[in-house]
N, C-alpha and C positions, 0 to 999 in steps of 0.2 A: 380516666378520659377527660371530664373534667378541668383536671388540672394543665394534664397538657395542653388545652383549649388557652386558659388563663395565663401560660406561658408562653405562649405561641402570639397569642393579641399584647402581653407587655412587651413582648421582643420585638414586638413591631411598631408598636409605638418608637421605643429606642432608636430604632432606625429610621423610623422619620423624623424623629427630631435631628438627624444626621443630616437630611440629604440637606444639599445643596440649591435652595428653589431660586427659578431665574425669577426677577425683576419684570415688573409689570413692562418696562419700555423695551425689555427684551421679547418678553412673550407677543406686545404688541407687532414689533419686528420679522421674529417669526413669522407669523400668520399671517402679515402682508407677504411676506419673501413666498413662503406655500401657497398664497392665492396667485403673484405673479406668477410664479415657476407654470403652475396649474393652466394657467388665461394661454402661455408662452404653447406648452405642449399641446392646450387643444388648438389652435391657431396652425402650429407645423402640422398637428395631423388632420386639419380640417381641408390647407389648401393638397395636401398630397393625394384627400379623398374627392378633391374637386376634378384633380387632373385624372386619376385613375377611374371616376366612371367620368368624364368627356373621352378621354381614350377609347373605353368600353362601350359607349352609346356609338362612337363613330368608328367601331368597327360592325357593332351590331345592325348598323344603317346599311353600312357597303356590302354586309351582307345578303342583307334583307332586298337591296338594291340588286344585287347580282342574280337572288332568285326570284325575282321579278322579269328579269330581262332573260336569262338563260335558261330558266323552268329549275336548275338542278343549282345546290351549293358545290357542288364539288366539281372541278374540272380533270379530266380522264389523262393520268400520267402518260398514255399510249393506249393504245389500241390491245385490246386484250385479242382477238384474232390473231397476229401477225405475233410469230414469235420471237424473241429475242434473240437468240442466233441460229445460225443455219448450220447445220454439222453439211 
């Protein structure tokens, strides 16, 4: 067990002396690109959650509003009495 351990970490070593590492003005690049990209997507999802609770505040108003004035939210599609049609 061991040994496969001691082969396992030289084999990796080998392999990283392979990879390919980027350049500090690359990695710099990156990571502003990732902080833009990032500032960019909370910004589109900030103003969409602006408009979606204004939306939801002004419906929750007209509501609030209607049951204030009418006692009830809901308005009665017809008259449950009177039947829909007459054989």
């Amino acid at each position: 067990m061991y040994n496969k351990l001691k082969d396992y970490i030289k084999g990796t070593r080998v392999e990283l002396k392979n990879v390919n590492w980027p350049s500090q003005k690359q990695i710099i690049n990156f990571t502003l690109l990732v902080i833009g990209i990032s500032i960019a997507v909370a910004l589109f999802l900030s103003f969409f959650d602006m408009i979606f609770s204004y939306l939801l505040k002004t419906f929750v108003q007209n509501k609030k509003k209607k049951l204030e004035e009418t006692g009830t939210l809901f308005t009665p599609i017809r008259d449950m009495r009177t039947p829909l049609c007459v054989i």
